[in-house]
Each structure stands twice: as C-alpha cells, then as structure tokens.
TORVODO-446778 format. One record per residue (C-alpha): x, y, z. Coordinates in Angstrom, 2 decimals. Each point is the difference from the previous one (the first is absolute). Example, Ala and Ser with C-alpha at 12.3 -4.5 7.8 and 13.67 -1.06 7.14 Angstrom:
% residues 2
12.30; -4.50; 7.80
1.37; 3.44; -0.66
% end
This chain:
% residues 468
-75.92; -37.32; 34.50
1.56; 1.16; -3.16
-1.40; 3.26; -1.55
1.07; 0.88; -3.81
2.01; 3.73; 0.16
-0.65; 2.09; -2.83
1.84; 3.17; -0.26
-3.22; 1.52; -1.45
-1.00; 3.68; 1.16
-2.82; 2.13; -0.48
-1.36; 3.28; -0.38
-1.89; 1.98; 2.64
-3.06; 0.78; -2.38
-0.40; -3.48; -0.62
-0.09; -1.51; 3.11
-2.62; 2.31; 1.28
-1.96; -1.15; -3.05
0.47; -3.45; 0.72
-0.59; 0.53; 3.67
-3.32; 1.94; -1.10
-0.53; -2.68; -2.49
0.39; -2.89; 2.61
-3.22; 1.12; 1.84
-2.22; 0.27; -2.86
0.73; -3.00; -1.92
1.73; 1.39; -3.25
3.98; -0.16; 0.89
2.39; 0.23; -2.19
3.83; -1.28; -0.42
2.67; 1.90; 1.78
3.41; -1.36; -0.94
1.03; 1.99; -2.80
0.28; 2.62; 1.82
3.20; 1.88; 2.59
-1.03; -0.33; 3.73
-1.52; -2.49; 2.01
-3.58; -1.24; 0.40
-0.77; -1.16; 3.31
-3.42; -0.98; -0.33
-1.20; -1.78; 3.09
-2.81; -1.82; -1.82
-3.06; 2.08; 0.94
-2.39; 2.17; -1.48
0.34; 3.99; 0.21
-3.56; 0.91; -0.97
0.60; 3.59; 0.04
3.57; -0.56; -1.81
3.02; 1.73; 0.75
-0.50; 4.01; -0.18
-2.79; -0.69; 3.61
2.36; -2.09; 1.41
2.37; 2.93; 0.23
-2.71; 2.43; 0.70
-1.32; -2.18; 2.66
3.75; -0.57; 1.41
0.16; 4.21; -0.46
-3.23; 0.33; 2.22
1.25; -2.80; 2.73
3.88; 2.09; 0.06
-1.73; 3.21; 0.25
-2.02; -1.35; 3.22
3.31; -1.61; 1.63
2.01; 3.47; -1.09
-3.06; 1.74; 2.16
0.35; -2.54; 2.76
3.50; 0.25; 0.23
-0.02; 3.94; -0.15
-2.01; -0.44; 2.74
2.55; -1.81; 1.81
3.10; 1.98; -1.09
0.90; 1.41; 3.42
-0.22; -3.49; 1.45
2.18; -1.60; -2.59
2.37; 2.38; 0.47
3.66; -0.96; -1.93
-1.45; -3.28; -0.56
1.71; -1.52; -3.34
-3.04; -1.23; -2.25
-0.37; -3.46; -1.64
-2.42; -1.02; -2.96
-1.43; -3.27; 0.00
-2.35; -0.69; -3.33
-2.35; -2.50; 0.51
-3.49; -1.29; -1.40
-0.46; -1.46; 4.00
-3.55; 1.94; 0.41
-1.60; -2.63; 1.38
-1.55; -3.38; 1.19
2.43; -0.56; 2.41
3.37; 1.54; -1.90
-0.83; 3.51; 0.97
0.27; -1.27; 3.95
2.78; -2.15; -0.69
1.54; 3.22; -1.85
-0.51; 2.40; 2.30
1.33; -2.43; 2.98
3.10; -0.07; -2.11
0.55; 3.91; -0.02
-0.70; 0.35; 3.83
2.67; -2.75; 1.16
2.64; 1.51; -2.98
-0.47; 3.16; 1.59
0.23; -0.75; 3.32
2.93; -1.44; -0.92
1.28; 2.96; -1.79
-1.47; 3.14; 1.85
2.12; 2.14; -2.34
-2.11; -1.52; -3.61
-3.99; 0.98; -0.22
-1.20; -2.26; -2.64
-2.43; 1.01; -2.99
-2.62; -2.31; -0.63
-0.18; 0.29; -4.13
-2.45; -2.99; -0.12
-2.34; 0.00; -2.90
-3.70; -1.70; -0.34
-0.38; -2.21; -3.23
-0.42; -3.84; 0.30
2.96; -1.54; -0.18
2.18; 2.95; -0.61
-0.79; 1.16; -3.33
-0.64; 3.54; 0.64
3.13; 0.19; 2.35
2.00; -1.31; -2.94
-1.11; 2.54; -2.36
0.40; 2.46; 2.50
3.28; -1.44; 0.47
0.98; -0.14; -3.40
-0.61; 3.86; -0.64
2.30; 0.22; 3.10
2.90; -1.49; -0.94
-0.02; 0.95; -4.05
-0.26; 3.97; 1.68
3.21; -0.73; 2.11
-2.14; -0.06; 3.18
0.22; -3.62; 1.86
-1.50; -0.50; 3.02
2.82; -0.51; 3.02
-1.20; -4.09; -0.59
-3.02; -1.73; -1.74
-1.69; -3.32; 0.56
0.29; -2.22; -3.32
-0.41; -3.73; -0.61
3.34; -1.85; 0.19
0.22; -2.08; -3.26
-0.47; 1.69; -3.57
-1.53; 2.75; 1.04
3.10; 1.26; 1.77
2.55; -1.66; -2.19
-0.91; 0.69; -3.42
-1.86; 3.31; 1.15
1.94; 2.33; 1.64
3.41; -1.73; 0.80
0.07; -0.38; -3.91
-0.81; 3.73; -0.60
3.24; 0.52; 2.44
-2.33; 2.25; 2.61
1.32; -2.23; 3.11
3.07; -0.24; 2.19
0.81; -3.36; 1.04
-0.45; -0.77; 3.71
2.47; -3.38; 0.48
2.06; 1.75; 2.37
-3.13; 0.22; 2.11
-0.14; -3.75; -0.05
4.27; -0.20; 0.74
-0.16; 2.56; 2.79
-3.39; -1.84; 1.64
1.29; -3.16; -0.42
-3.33; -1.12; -1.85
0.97; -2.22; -2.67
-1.22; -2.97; 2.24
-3.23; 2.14; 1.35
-2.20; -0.23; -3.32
-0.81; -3.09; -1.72
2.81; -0.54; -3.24
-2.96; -0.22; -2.47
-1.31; 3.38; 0.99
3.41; 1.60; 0.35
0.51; -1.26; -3.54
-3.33; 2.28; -0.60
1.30; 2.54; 0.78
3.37; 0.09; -2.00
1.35; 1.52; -3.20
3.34; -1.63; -1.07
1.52; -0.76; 2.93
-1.50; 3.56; 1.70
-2.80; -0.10; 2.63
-2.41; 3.43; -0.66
-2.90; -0.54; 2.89
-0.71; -1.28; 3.33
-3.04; -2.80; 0.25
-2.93; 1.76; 2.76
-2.13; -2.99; -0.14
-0.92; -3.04; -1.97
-3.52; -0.88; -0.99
-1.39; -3.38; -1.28
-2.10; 0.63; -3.42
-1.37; -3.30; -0.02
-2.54; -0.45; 2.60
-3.75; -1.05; 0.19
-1.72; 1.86; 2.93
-3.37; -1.08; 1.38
-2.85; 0.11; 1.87
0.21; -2.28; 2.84
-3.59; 0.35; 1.18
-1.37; -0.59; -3.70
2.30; -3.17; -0.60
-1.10; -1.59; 3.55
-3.68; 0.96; -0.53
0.48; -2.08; -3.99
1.88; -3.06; 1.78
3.45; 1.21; -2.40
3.60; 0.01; 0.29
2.16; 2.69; -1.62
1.33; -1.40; -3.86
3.45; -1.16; -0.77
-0.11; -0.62; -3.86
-2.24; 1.26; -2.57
-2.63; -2.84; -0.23
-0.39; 0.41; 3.97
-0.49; 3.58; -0.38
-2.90; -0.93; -2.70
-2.15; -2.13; 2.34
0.09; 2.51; 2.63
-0.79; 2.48; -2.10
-2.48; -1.54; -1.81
-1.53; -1.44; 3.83
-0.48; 3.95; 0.81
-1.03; 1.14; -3.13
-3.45; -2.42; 0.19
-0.14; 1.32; 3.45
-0.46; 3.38; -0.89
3.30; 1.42; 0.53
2.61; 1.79; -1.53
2.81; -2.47; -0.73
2.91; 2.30; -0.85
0.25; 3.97; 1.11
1.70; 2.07; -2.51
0.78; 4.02; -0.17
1.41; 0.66; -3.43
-1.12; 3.95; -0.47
3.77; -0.33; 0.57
1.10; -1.93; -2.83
3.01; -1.90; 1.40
-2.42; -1.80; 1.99
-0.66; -2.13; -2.52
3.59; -0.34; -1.02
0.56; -0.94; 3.81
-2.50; -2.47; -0.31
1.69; -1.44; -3.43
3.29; -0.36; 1.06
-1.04; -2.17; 3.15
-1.98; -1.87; -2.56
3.16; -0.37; -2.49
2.38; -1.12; 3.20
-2.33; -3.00; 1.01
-0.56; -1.20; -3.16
3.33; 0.14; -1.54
2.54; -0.40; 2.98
2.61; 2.50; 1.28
2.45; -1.23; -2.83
-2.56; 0.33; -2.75
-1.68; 3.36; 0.90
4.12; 1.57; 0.20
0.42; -1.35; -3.39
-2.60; 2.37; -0.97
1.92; 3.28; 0.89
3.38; -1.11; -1.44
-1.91; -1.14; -3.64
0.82; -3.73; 0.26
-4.00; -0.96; 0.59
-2.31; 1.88; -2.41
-3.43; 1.37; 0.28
-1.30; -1.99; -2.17
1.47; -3.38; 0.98
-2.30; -2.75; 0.92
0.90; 0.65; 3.60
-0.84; 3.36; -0.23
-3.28; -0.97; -1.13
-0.81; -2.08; 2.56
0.73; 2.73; 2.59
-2.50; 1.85; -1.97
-2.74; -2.09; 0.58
0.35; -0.21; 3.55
-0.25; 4.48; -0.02
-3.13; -0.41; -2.28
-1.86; -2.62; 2.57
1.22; 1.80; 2.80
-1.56; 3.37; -1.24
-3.36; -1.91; -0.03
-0.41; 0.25; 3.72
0.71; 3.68; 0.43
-2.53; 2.30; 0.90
-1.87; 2.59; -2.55
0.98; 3.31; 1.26
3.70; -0.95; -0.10
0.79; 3.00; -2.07
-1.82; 2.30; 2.44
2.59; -1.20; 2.69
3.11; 0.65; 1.19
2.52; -3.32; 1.96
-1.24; 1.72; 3.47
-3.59; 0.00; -0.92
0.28; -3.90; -0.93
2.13; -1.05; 2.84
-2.88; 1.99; 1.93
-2.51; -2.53; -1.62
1.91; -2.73; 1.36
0.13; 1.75; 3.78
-3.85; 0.66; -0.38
-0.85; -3.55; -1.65
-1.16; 1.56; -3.05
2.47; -2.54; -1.68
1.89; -3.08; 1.07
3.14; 0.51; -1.39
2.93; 2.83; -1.19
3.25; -0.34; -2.11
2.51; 2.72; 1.26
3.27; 0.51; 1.46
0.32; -0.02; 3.70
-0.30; 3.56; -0.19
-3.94; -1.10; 0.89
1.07; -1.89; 3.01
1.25; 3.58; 1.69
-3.33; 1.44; -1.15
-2.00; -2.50; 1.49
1.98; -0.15; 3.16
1.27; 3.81; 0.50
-3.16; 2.21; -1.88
-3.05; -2.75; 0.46
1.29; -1.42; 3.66
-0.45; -3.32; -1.07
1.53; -3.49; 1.32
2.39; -1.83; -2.12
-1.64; -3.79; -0.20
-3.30; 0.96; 1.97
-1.08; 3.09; -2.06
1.77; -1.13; -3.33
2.03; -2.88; -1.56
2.99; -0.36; -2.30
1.56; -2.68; -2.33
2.12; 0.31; -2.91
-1.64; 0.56; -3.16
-0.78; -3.11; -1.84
3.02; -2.34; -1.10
2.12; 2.21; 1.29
0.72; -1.67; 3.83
3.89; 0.03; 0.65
0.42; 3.25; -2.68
0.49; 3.55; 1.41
-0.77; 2.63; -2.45
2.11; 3.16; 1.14
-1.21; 3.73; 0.26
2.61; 2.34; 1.80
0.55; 3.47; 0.60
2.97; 1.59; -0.23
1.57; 3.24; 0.92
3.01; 1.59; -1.66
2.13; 2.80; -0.68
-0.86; 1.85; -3.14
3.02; 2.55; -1.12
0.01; 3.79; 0.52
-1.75; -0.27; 3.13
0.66; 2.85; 2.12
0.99; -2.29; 3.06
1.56; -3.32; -0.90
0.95; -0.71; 3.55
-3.37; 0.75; 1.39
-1.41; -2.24; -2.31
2.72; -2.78; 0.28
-1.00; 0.48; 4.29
-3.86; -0.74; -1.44
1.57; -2.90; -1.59
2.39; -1.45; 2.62
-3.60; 0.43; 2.58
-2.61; -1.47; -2.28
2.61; -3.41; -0.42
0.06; -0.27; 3.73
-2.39; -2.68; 1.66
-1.47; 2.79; 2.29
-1.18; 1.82; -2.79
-1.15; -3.09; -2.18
-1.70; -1.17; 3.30
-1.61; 3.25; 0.46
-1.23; 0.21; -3.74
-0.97; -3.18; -1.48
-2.47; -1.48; 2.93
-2.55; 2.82; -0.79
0.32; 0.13; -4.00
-0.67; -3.86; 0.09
3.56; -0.60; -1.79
3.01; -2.11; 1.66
3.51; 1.52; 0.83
2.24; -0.63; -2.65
3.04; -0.78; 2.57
-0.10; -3.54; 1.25
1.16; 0.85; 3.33
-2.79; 1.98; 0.80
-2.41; -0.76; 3.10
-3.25; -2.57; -0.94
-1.42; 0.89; 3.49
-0.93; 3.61; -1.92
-2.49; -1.30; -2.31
-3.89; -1.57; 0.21
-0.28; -3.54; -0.93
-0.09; 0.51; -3.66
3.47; 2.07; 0.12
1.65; -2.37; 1.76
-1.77; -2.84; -2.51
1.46; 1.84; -2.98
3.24; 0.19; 1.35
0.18; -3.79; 0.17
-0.94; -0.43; -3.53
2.04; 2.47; -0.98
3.37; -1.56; 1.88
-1.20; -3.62; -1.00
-1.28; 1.38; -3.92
1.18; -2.59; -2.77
0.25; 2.67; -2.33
-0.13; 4.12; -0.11
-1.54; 1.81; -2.81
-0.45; 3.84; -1.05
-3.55; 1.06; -0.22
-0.97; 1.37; -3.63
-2.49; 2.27; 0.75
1.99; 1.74; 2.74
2.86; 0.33; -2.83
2.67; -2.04; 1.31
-0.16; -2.83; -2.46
0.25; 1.73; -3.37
0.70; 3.05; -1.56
-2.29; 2.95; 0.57
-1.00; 0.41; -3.96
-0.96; -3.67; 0.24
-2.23; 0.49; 3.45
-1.59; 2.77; -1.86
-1.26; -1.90; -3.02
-0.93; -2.95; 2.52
-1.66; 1.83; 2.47
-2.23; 1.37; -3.45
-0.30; -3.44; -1.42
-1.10; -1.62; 3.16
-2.64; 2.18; 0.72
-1.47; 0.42; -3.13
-0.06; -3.81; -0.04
-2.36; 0.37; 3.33
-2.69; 1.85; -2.47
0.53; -1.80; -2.78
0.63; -3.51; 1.03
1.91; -0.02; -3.52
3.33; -2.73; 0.47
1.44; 0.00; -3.55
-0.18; 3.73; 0.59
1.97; 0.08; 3.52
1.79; -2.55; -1.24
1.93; 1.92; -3.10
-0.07; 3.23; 2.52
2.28; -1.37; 2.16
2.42; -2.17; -2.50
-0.11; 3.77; -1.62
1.70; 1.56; 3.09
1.99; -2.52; 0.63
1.43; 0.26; -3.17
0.21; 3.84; 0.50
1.70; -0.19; 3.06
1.36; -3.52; 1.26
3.70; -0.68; -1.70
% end
C-alpha cells in the first residue's frame, strides 16, 4: 500500500477554511500553505469556529463533571484522549477502552476529549487550533496512511514510538502492510486500535429473501438486483451524504472494483490519470450507481441510511464496517439474520483499509503516561475489549476470534486471506489531504450536477496540485 509523502504543510487559518469548506461544498486547495491538513473527508456544516465552540461547551461540561469528582480523584495523574468516537457503537467501544486502561492504571483518570462531527472533521479542526497554539492533546486518533504521514509527522509535531514496538516485541503482532502505514523513514509514529473494511455492501436480509435475490459480486449483478427492487417499489441503494464524504466513500469503492487494487494505487502516486480511459470507465459505473439512491439523500446523514436498511426503507448501503457495529451494538441486530454483507462489487478478494491510530504528539505534558496508553491500547485485551462493539477488527493478528459476532470474525478472514490491501480515500489515507479536499468537493458536486467532463478535469486538477 504505497502512499506518496509530500513534505507539504499548512496554515491553521486555512485548514479551518477548508474543513468549513468541506461541509458546504465550496473547498478550496490547502498545500501551499505551513501546517498540516488533516481533513478526514466529511462535511463541517457549521465550519470550524462551532466546532471549537461546540468542543468549548462539551470541555466546560466534563471540567464541571470532573470538579464534581475532584475529591474522589484525588492525586490521580490525568490523561487526554481526543477522539470524534461519539457514537454508533465507537462511543461504547471508547468508553470500554478507558474503564479497562484505568483499571489497569488506578493512578491515570482519563479525559474523554471526543468530538461530534461525521467522520472527524470538527475534531480535526478542533485539533488543528490545538496543536498550531502549542496545546496537543496527551494522544489523538488519526487515520494511519497520508493523513498521519504527510500531516503531522511532516509538520515535525510527533515523537516516534518504534521503541514501543522493540520493547513489546510487536514487530510480528501487526500485519507488515499496516506497520508500513504507519511509518516515516524507517520511524514508526502510531499504534493501529482497529482496522475497518471500507468496501462492503450491507443488506437487508428480509427484503432480498422476500424478492427471491442474492447479494451482488460485480457491477452488472448489482444492476439486476437493483433494477429487480426498484420495479418493486423499493429503494435500491441507501445513501446519507448531508456529510459529503459519503459520497466520496461511495466513489472510491466504485473506483477499486472497477479498476483493480493496482490500478486505483496508480491513481495516488500520478502514474494513472483522471482522465484516462480507465478512469472513465470507473466513472460510469458512480453515475449508474447514483441512479438507485434515494431523493432525500442530502437530508441524511450514513446513520440515517444504514437505518433505512435496518428498517427496510432500502435494500442496500455502501459503508465501512463502522455500520456493522451500529447495526449490531446501537440497533441490536443479528449479523446474517437481521442484515447481510458482501464486498462491494468487483471488489471480492480486495480489502480496502481504514485504521485508527494513536500516537505521541510532542510537548505533551506526560510522555510516559501516554506511551502506558500506547503500550495498553496494542495489547489484545484492549483491542478485544474495543473493536467487537465499534464493529471494527483488532489490528493484532493474535488477537481472540471467539470475541466477535459472526460478521467480526467473517472480516477477519478476509482480512488474513485479502489478495490485496488498499488505503481508503475518503478517510485520507490514500492521498494527500489538499487532494481529498478538492475530491471530496468534486465528487459531490458531481452528485447534483451529474456533470463528468466537469468531475473529470476536477480531479486530474488536484492531482496535478498535489500528486508528485
């Protein structure tokens, strides 16, 4: 999984204008600039300046709650953890996390720093003020790939953790690819929490047996089912894109199927174009897809149309498995009686990687705190303890199947048996973050406007911009 570096950085004001300009559909370029955007490719509707008054309102609740419990925590050393895990099954998995670290460490009383925004888009503009004022979190969950790398290991605003990895004996524990994710010449800067699969169909079980259907494999498959449904009456496709990486999510499943693992990494290192016949093609599959969505897609979020999957409202959602821990852990639903899975179509045997990572950013009050945070959340206990109810897989391959439902333990057989691994683009571990923010733009404004020439010379534009 190779992803271009660029030693690009950017300033502050600028990536809370991109963030802010993300959500509403009018982004602009951020690589010209002096520290790094980590956009996590969703919208931030009320851009960045809420965000941090939002994250302002949420501190000055927890500072109340934890006055409140002063006396209790006595001498207790304290521990930031910054987070957009607010929900759908992270917040439990999250908050599992910080009860079995501090059991283990009686001494440490965690902060939960988490931050509401799909996908992390407010977090990382709060986070982004943060770190430009000299103020990082003690550690902050960020997207191994590009968005670490050529983000804020390339600004120089993290201490490398490899001697975790010596001292742990771990080298063997994480999968080389993802290791390799995770790595700035020859220096390893995070630990992998979890790995999710971006590339997954779910379904309604009770609307496929009721229409006599079997879940699609390739593209034309996923047309006769969809267009079987869609003369019955229902909705083919569900999709929530008041969130605009939605749509990029969507996209880049798209993109893998139709141009193979090889082709679709040859778009992030320049040596396949955007407009290439291949490219193209791609294309056409999005545009047919986006025939079968429903209407009020822009009035939705990826819950809400996971939801109209759950509810049979729709047949079918594209999202990470991110949707399997909301349908399990927040709806109570049963994997392969309430809901189905397959890999998007033409994408069987291909594993399209989303993984979050902690690290340790510099001037942190408490390195060794945070490195203890670090050593715990690498363990299997703590992977075990986490992933099962956010819907994502450990990222160790030692760790215990037995601890996940049926579609855990069916993810972490494709993932151990996966021809090829992939970084997700809209979840900014393919390519750069200026490029994610002209493409998450492009893409959606290609949803309205159904214009290809247009999305087309977007997209060769920022790859141009930002793809050496």
């Amino acid at each position: 999984m190779h992803v271009k570096k660029l030693g690009l950085l950017v300033l502050l004001g600028l990536i809370l204008l991109v963030a802010a300009a993300c959500g509403n559909n009018n982004g602009t370029d951020n690589t010209n600039a002096e520290e790094p955007a980590n956009n996590a490719g969703a919208e931030n509707e009320a851009g960045a300046d809420e965000a941090e008054t939002e994250a302002e309102e949420n501190n000055t609740a927890d500072e109340a709650e934890n006055n409140t419990n002063e006396e209790a925590s006595g001498d207790r050393e304290e521990l930031e953890i910054f987070s957009w895990w607010t929900g759908a099954g992270e917040e439990a998995g999250l908050l599992a996390l910080i009860d079995a670290f501090e059991e283990e460490h009686p001494d440490v009383e965690v902060v939960n720093a988490a931050v509401a925004g799909g996908a992390g888009t407010n977090a990382q503009a709060v986070l982004a003020s943060r770190m430009q004022g000299n103020d990082p979190p003690g550690t902050f969950q960020i997207h191994g790939g590009a968005a670490l790398n050529t983000g804020w290991v390339a600004a120089d605003r993290m201490e490398p953790v490899t001697d975790i990895y010596e001292e742990e004996e771990w080298m063997d524990k994480f999968p080389e690819d993802l290791i390799d994710l995770v790595t700035t010449d020859g220096e390893i800067y995070s630990v992998p929490m979890n790995i999710h699969r971006s590339n997954v169909t779910f379904y309604n079980t009770a609307i496929f047996e009721e229409h006599g259907l079997e879940a699609p494999s390739t593209f034309d498959e996923f047309y006769e089912v969809a267009d079987q449904l869609q003369e019955a009456g229902v909705v083919p496709l569900a999709l929530g894109d008041r969130e605009s990486w939605t749509s990029l999510h969507l996209f880049e499943t798209v993109m893998l199927g139709s141009l193979g693992a090889d082709g679709y990494n040859d778009l992030w290192t320049g040596d396949l174009a955007f407009d290439s016949p291949e490219f193209e093609e791609a294309l056409d599959h999005f545009d047919r897809m986006l025939e079968y969505i429903n209407e009020d897609h822009a009035a939705r979020n990826w819950q809400d149309a996971a939801q109209m999957v759950a509810e049979g409202d729709a047949a079918m959602n594209i999202m990470g498995d991110w949707a399997a821990g909301y349908f399990a852990t927040d709806l109570g639903l049963e994997p392969n009686t309430d809901f189905g899975w397959a890999p998007t179509p033409n994408t069987e045997g291909l594993f399209m990687v989303v993984t979050d990572n902690f690290g340790l950013p510099q001037g942190v009050d408490n390195p060794e705190t945070v490195k203890d945070f670090l050593r715990f959340i690498g363990t299997t206990e703590a992977q075990d303890t986490f992933n099962p109810l956010k819907g994502s897989i450990p990222a160790r391959v030692d760790a215990d199947p037995d601890a996940y439902n049926e579609y855990g333990q069916s993810t972490i057989e494709d993932f151990q048996e996966a021809d090829s691994l992939t970084p997700s683009l809209a979840h900014n571990s393919a390519a750069p973050a200026g490029f994610v923010s002209q493409a998450d733009q492009a893409v959606n404004i290609f949803v309205s406007s159904r214009n290809k020439e247009q999305l087309i010379q977007s997209l060769q534009q920022a790859q141009d911009d930002n793809i050496e």
